[in-house]
Each structure stands twice: as C-alpha cells, then as structure tokens.
C-alpha positions as MATLAB code, in Angstrom:
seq = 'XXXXXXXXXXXXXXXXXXXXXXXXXXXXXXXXXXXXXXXXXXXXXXXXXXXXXXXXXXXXXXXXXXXXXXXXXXXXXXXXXXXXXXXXXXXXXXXXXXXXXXXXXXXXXXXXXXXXXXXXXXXXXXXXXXXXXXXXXXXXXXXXXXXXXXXXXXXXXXXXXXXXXXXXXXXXXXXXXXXXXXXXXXXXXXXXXXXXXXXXXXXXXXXXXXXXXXXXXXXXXXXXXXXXXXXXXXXXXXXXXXXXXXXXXXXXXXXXXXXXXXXXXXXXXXXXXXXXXXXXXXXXXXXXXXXXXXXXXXXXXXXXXXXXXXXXXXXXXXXXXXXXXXXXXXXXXXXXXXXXXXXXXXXXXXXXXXXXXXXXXXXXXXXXXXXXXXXXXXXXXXXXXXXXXXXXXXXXXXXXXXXXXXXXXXXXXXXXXXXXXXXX';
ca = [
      15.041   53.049  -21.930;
      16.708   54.681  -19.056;
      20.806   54.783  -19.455;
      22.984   55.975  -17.035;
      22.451   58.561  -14.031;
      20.549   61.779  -14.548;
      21.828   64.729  -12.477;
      20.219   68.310  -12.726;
      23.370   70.399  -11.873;
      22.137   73.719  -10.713;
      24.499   76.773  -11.043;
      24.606   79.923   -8.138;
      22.584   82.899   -9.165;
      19.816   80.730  -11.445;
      16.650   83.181  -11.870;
      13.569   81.293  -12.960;
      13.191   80.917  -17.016;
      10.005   82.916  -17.204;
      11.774   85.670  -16.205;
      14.053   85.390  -19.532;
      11.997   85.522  -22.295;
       8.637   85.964  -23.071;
       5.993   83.676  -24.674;
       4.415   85.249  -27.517;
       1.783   82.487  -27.107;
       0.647   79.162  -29.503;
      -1.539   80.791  -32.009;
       0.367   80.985  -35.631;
      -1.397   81.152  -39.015;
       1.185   77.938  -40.080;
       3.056   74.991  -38.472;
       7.096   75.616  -38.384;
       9.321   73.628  -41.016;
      11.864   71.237  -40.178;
      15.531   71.810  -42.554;
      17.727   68.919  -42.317;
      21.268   68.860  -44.320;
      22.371   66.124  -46.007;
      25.905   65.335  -45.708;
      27.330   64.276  -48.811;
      30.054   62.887  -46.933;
      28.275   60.405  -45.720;
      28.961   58.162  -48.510;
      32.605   57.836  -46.683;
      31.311   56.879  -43.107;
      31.994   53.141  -41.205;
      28.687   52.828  -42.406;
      27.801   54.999  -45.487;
      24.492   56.986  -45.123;
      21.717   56.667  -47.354;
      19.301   58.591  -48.190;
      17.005   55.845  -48.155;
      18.067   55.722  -44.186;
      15.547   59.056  -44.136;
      13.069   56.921  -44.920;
      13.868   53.889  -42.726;
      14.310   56.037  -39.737;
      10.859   57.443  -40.211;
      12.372   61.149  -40.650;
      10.885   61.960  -44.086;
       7.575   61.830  -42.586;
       8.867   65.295  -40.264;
      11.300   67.116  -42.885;
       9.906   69.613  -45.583;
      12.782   69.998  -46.483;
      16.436   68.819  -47.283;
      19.368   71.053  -48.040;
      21.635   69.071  -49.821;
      25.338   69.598  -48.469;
      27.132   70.839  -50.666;
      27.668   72.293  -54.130;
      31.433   73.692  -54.708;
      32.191   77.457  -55.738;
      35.136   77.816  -57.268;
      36.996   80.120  -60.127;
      33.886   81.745  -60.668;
      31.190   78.862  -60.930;
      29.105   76.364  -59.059;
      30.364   73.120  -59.789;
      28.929   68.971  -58.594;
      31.510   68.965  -55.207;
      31.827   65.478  -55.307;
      30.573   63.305  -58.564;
      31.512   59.840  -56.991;
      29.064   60.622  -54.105;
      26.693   62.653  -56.074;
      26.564   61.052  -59.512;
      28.334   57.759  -60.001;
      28.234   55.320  -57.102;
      25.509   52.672  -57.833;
      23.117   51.688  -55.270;
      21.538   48.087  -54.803;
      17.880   47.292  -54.919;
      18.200   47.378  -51.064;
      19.765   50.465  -50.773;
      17.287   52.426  -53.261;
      14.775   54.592  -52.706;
      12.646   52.809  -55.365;
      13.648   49.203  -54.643;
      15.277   48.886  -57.843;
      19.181   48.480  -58.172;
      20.847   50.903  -60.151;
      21.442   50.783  -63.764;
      25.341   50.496  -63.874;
      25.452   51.824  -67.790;
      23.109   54.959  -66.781;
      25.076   58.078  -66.227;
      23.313   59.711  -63.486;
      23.370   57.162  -60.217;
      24.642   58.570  -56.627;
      23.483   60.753  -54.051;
      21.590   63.065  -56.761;
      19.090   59.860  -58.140;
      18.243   58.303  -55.108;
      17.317   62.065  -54.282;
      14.995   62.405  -56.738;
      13.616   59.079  -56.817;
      12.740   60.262  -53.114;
      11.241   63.609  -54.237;
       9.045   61.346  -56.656;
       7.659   59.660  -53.851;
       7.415   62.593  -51.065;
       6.093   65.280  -53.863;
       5.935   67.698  -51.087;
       9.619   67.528  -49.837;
      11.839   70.750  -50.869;
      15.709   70.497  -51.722;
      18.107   72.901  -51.916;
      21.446   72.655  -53.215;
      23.607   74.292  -50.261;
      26.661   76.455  -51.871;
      29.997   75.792  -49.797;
      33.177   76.936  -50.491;
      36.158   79.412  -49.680;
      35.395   83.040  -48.539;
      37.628   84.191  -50.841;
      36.100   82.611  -53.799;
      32.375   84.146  -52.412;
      33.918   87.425  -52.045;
      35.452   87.381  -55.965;
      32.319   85.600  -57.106;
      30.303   88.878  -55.320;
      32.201   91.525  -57.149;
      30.126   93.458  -59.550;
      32.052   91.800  -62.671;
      31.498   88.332  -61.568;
      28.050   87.894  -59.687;
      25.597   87.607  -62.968;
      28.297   84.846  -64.755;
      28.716   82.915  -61.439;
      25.003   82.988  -60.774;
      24.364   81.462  -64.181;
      26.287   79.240  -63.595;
      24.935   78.107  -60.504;
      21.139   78.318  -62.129;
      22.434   75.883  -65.133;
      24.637   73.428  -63.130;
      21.917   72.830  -60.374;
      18.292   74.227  -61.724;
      18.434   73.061  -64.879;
      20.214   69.728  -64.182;
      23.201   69.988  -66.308;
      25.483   68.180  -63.508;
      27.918   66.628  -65.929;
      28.385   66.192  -69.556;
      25.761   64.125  -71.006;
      23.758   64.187  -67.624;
      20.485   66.833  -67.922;
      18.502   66.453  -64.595;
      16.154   69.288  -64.171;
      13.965   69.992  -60.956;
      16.037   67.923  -58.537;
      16.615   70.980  -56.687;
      13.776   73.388  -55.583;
      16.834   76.559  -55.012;
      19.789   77.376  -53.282;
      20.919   77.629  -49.642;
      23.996   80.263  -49.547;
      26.241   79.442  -46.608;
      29.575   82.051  -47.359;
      31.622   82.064  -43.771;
      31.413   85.139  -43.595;
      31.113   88.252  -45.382;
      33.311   90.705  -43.676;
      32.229   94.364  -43.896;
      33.818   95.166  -46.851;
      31.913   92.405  -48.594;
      28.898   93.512  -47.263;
      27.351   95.200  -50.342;
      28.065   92.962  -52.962;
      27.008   89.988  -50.244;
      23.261   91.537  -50.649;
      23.891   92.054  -54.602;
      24.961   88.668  -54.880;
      22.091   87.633  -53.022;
      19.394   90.009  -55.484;
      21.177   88.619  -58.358;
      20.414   85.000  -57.471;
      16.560   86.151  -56.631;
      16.737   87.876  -60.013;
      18.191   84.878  -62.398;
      15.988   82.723  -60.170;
      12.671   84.835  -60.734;
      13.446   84.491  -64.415;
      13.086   80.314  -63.934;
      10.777   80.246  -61.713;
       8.893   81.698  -59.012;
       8.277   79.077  -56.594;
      12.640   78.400  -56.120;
      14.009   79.097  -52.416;
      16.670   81.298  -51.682;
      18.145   80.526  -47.745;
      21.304   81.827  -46.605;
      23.209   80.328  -43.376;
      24.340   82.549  -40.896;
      26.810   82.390  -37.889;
      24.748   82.382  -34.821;
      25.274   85.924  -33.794;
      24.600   89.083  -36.653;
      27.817   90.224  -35.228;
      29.928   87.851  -37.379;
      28.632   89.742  -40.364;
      29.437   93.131  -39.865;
      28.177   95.438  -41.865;
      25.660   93.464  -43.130;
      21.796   94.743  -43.562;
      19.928   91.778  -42.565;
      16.184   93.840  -42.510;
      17.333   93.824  -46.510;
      18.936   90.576  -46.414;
      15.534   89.348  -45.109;
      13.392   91.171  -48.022;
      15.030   89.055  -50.537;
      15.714   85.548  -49.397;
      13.090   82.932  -48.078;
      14.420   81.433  -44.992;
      17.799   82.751  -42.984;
      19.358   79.790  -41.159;
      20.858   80.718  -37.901;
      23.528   78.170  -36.994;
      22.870   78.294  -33.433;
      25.924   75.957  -32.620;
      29.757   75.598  -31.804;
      29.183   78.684  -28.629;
      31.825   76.030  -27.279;
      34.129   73.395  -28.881;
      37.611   71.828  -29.384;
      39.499   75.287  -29.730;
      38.365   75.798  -26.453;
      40.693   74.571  -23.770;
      37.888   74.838  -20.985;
      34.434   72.767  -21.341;
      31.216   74.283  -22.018;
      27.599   73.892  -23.723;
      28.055   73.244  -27.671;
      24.454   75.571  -28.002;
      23.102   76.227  -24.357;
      19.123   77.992  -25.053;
      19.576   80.765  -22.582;
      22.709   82.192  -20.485;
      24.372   79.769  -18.425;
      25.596   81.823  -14.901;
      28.922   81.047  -14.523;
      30.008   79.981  -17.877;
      33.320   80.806  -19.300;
      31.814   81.013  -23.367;
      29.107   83.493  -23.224;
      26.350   83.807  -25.801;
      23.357   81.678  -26.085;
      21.021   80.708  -28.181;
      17.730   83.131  -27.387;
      19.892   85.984  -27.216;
      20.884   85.496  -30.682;
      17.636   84.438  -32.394;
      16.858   87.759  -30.260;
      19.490   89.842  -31.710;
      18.706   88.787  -35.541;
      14.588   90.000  -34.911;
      16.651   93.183  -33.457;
      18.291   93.448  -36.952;
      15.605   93.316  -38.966;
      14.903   89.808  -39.528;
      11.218   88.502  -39.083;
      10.742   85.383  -37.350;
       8.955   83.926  -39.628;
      11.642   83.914  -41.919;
      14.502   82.734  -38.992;
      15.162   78.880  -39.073;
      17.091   78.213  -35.387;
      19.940   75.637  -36.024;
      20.093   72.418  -34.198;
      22.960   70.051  -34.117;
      22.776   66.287  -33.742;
      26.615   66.052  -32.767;
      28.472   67.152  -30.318;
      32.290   67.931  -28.811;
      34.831   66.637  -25.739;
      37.362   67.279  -23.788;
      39.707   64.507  -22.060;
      41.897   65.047  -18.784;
      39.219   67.399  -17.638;
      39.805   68.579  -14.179;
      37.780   66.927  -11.309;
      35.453   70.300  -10.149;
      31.652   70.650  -10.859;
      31.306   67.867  -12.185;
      33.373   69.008  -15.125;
      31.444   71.511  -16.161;
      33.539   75.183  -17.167;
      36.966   73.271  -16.346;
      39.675   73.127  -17.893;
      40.634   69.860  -20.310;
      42.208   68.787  -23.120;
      40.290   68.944  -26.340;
      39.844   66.076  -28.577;
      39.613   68.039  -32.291;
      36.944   65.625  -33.927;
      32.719   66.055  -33.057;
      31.278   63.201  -32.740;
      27.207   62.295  -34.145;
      24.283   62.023  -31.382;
      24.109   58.158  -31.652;
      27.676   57.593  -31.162;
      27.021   59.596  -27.648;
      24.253   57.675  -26.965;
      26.211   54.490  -27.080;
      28.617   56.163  -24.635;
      25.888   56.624  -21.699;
      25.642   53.639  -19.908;
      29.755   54.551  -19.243;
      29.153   58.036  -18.061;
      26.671   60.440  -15.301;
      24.488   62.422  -17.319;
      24.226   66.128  -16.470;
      21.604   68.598  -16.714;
      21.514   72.327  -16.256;
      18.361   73.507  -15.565;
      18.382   76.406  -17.365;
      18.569   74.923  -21.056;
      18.063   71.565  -20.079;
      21.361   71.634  -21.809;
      22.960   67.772  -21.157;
      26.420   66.993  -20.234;
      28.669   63.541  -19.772;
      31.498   63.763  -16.965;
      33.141   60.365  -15.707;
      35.778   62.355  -13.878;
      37.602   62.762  -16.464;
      36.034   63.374  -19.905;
      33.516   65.673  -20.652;
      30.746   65.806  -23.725;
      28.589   68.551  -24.407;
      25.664   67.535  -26.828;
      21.900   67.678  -27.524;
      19.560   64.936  -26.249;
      15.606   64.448  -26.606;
      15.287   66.307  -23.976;
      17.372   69.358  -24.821;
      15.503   69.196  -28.635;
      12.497   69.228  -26.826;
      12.978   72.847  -24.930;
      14.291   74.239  -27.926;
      12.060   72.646  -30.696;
       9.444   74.677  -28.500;
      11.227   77.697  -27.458;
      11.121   77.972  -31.717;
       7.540   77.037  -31.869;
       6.571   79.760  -29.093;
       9.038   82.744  -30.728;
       6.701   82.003  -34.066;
      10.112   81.125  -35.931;
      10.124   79.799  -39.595;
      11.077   76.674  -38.101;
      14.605   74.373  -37.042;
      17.055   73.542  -39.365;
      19.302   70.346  -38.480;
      22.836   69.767  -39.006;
      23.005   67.130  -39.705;
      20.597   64.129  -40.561;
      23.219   61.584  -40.456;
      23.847   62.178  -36.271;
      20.557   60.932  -35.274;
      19.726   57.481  -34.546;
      18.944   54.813  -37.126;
      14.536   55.646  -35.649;
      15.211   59.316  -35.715;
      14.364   60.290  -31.947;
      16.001   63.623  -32.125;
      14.384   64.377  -35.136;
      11.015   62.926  -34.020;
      11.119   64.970  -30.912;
      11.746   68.140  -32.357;
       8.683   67.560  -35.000;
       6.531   66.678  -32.179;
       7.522   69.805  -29.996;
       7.108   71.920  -32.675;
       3.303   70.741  -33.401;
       2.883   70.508  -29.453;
       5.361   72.888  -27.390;
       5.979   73.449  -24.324;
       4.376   76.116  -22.635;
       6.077   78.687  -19.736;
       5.062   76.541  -16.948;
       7.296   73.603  -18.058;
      10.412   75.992  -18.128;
      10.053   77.769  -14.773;
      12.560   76.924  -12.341;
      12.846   77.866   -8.630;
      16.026   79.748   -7.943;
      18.736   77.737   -6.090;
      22.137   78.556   -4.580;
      24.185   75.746   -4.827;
      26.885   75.125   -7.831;
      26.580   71.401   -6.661;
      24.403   69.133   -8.617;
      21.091   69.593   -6.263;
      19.195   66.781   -7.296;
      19.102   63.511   -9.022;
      16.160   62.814  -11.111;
      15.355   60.078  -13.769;
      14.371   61.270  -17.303;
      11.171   60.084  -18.782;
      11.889   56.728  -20.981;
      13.308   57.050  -24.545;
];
C-alpha cells in the first residue's frame, strides 16, 4: 500500500555511496542476530503490549533474542523494577502465551510468566534481563567494595529466579544486558571490573549466560574506557545508534541517518560510529548496530527545504513507528538519498523516523560490515504484522549489495525527483 507522496530530496555536494564505505562482501561463517527490547512499560500503553503480540505479529519467528527492559539497580542490588508489570497482573486465556488464563492465586503471573511460557515454546529464543538505573548508583555499585555483593545480587534476583518472596523462577533469563549511561573516565576501571566480576559470578552458574553491555553510539561518550578489553569479556556490545537528533534540538534533523548527511546541522552518523568502535578495539562480530522503531518532531518548522535542517519547535515526546505510519496519508514523505533516511514535512511539522525502507539499507549495511547483528529498541513501535522487524530479518539473510546504494552526484538542495516506493 502506497501512502502519501515520496520525494527523494537530494542535498548539494552528494558523492556516490560506494565511495563511503567499503563492502567487505556476503560470505560469513553465521547469519546476524536480531535483539529486540521489551518494554516493560508497555503494560501502561492505550493499548497494553503483550508479549503474546510477538507472536501475533509474526516477530518471534526473526528475534533470537529479547532483552527484557528493565531490572532496577539501586542501594547496592538488582531488584524486579516493576512487580505489577513483571509479576502480578493476570493475563486472560486470550492474552496468554499458552492459551490458558492465569491462575489468580499463583504468585508469579505478569510480564515474567508469559515470558517463559514463550521461552517454553521458542526453546531457542535468548533473554536477558537489561540492568537500568542511575549513573550514580552504577558508579557506587562499581567500586571495589561493592561490585562482588551487587553482582550477587543481581545473579540471585534474576538467574536463579528469586524475584520476590515465595516466588523461585530459575532460567527465565539466559544473562544480563548492562546499559550504565555512561561511565565517565573516572569510572572507567571499575566499569571493566564490574563487567569481569559479572563474567566471573556468571562463569560460576553457568557457561552458556550472555553478558551485553549498551553503549552510546559514539566510544567518545565513554571516555576512558578500553573497549578492545571491554570486548574480551562480554558477548555482544549494543551500539545505540540513535537520538544523533531529537527534541533538545531546536533545528530538525535525522533521528539515526547511515552515513553523513552534507549540510546537516547534527553531525555524526551511523557508519562512522560502528566504524569508530572496530577502531577501538571492538570486533564486529561482537557489535550489535541499534535500530529504533520510533521517532521525534518538531512543530512551527520553518518553510525552507522542505523542512529539513530548519529551525522548529520541538515537541518533547517520541512517538512509535505505527503511530507515524498512521500520520502519512496527512504528510509528503521525504527521502535523502544518502541513507535513504525518511522524513514527513506538511509545511509545518517535521518527523524524522525509520521506515521499511530505511531498515532495509541499514539491516544490510550490518549484514555486509559482518556485524553480530541489529538490536531494536523497541518491539512495541512496530506494527501489529511486524514490517520493520520483518524487513530487517529479511535484509539481513538477503542484503543489499553496493550497486543498490550508489548514487549519481547531484547539485541541487531541492527535492530532484519524485518517485513511488515499492508497495508495503
């Protein structure tokens, strides 16, 4: 289905895309993963998500795995974030995973069941318990005093399954996802001895647990930090290759544009990073490239290119894929040929997001650097048959190769061309 008006927007100075990166080529001894979070907010939406809405929307048949957002760290422990979402709120035979309605005088219900009773049926699927929570706490929690307690703590709350008194639940979770915002120098030693303590107390469990850590989407946010020895000890390092541009901006921009967009006002994009974490010692094979399935606006935008880099008035809230979607028949849709990158502009607001096509360049652009894979943030944004999701597993398995990304360079900052997308 066909909504709206495509425009490729083409921006002065454009060099053709082979010329900015290479193509390692196809051949890879194993097919990329697919990470998608699971917002445990969710529960609080118009329309709460399930997870039974994974399988409905077709997605568990692309994800491997599922980090679960979020356990809490606080005075020294991990901690269940939220037990109303997580353990206590009953789900009807329609809503379950197993067809069966909740037993309302069984302790352990929520978020957390209807997780495992999906890991019974998908034996292969992964999750991780992702571990949010104040810097401050992470950096006390790091110190040389703290780290073996708090990691214990951690191991029993959320390996072992003791979520609550009276609730013992082991092997819902297959390891931990670390996302601290951010270490700053100073933390940077006890940041890798936190991390070598959780490898350690997680060894002693068992060897198959994942350790991931997110990461802000350039190494520069965590100075100091040795990521070739961040890299020897965790599995996977989640790049979250998204916000280059959002509501504390008071000009628009790309919310994650693939390559350099001439012109723009927010610089940084999203093969120069992935570039600059191989640079610090990461492998790729152990870099997941972050995708997000929202995105951001600006109202009151001034009238010039089509919105694009011009000044506006941002509206503080993101917003998921599908509720953009639902917006397109109302707006012109954009395109810069670099990144594919789309935009919305009506002549007056302005939404920078990620589309099929968009998913498509960069699901390959991963598949072609030989990356670990895409993580997704977050599962709840796509729509209710899981396009964004489905087009990403499919690029992965079947990229793009450098022909499809050339483009000839143009001259005008006017949008050159109009050209109808192939049918969603």
């Amino acid at each position: 289905m066909l909504f709206g008006t495509v425009i490729l927007a083409c921006v002065a100075g454009a060099l053709p895309l082979a010329h900015a990166w290479s193509f390692p080529g196809h051949h890879r001894g194993r097919r990329p993963v697919v990470v998608g979070y699971f917002p445990q907010w969710g529960l609080y939406a118009g329309n709460p998500y399930t997870v039974k809405a994974i399988v409905i929307s077709g997605a568990i048949r692309q994800l491997d795995q599922i980090n679960y957002a979020q356990g809490f760290v606080t005075n020294g422990r991990c901690s269940v974030a939220d037990p109303r979402a997580d353990l206590q709120t009953a789900y009807t035979a329609e809503q379950s995973i197993s067809d069966h309605a909740d037993d309302p005088a069984s302790p352990f219900r929520g978020y957390f069941h209807q997780m495992q009773e999906l890991k019974h049926r998908y034996s292969k699927l992964k999750v991780l318990i992702s571990l949010e929570g104040n810097p401050k706490d992470f950096a006390f929690d790091a110190q040389p005093e703290n780290r073996a307690a708090f990691v214990a703590s951690c191991i029993d709350t959320f390996i072992r399954g003791n979520f609550a008194p009276g609730i013992h639940e082991p092997r819902l979770f297959d390891g931990f996802d670390i996302n601290w915002e951010f270490p700053q120098e100073e933390d940077a030693a006890n940041y890798r001895a936190l991390l070598e303590e959780f490898r350690r107390q997680m060894n002693a469990v068992r060897r198959d647990l994942r350790l991931s850590v997110a990461v802000g989407h350039s190494p520069r946010m965590l100075p100091g930090t040795d990521f070739g020895e961040i890299a020897r000890i965790v599995d996977q390092v989640g790049v979250m290759n998204y916000d280059y541009t959002g509501p504390w901006e008071h000009s628009t921009g790309f919310i994650a544009p693939l390559f350099p967009i001439p012109g723009a006002l927010h610089h940084g994009s999203v093969e120069q990073n992935i570039s600059e974490y191989k640079e610090a010692g990461v492998p790729p094979e152990k870099i997941l490239m972050g995708l997000p399935f929202y995105g951001y606006s600006w109202t009151n935008v001034v009238d010039s290119n089509d919105g694009l880099h011009q000044t506006g008035k941002p509206i503080h809230e993101d917003q998921p894929y599908h509720f953009i979607q639902a917006l397109l028949p109302e707006f012109t849709i954009h395109r810069d040929p670099h990144s594919q990158a789309p935009w919305l502009y009506d002549g007056k607001t302005f939404w920078t997001y990620e589309d099929p096509v968009s998913v498509r360049y960069k699901a390959s652009f991963a598949a072609n650097q030989h990356l670990e894979g895409i993580m997704i943030w977050e599962l709840s944004g796509d729509t209710s048959d899981g396009i964004l999701l489905r087009t990403a597993w499919e690029a992965l398995r079947h990229p793009l190769g450098p022909e499809d990304f050339v483009q000839a360079p143009v001259e005008s900052e006017h949008p050159q061309s109009e050209q109808a997308l192939p049918a969603q």
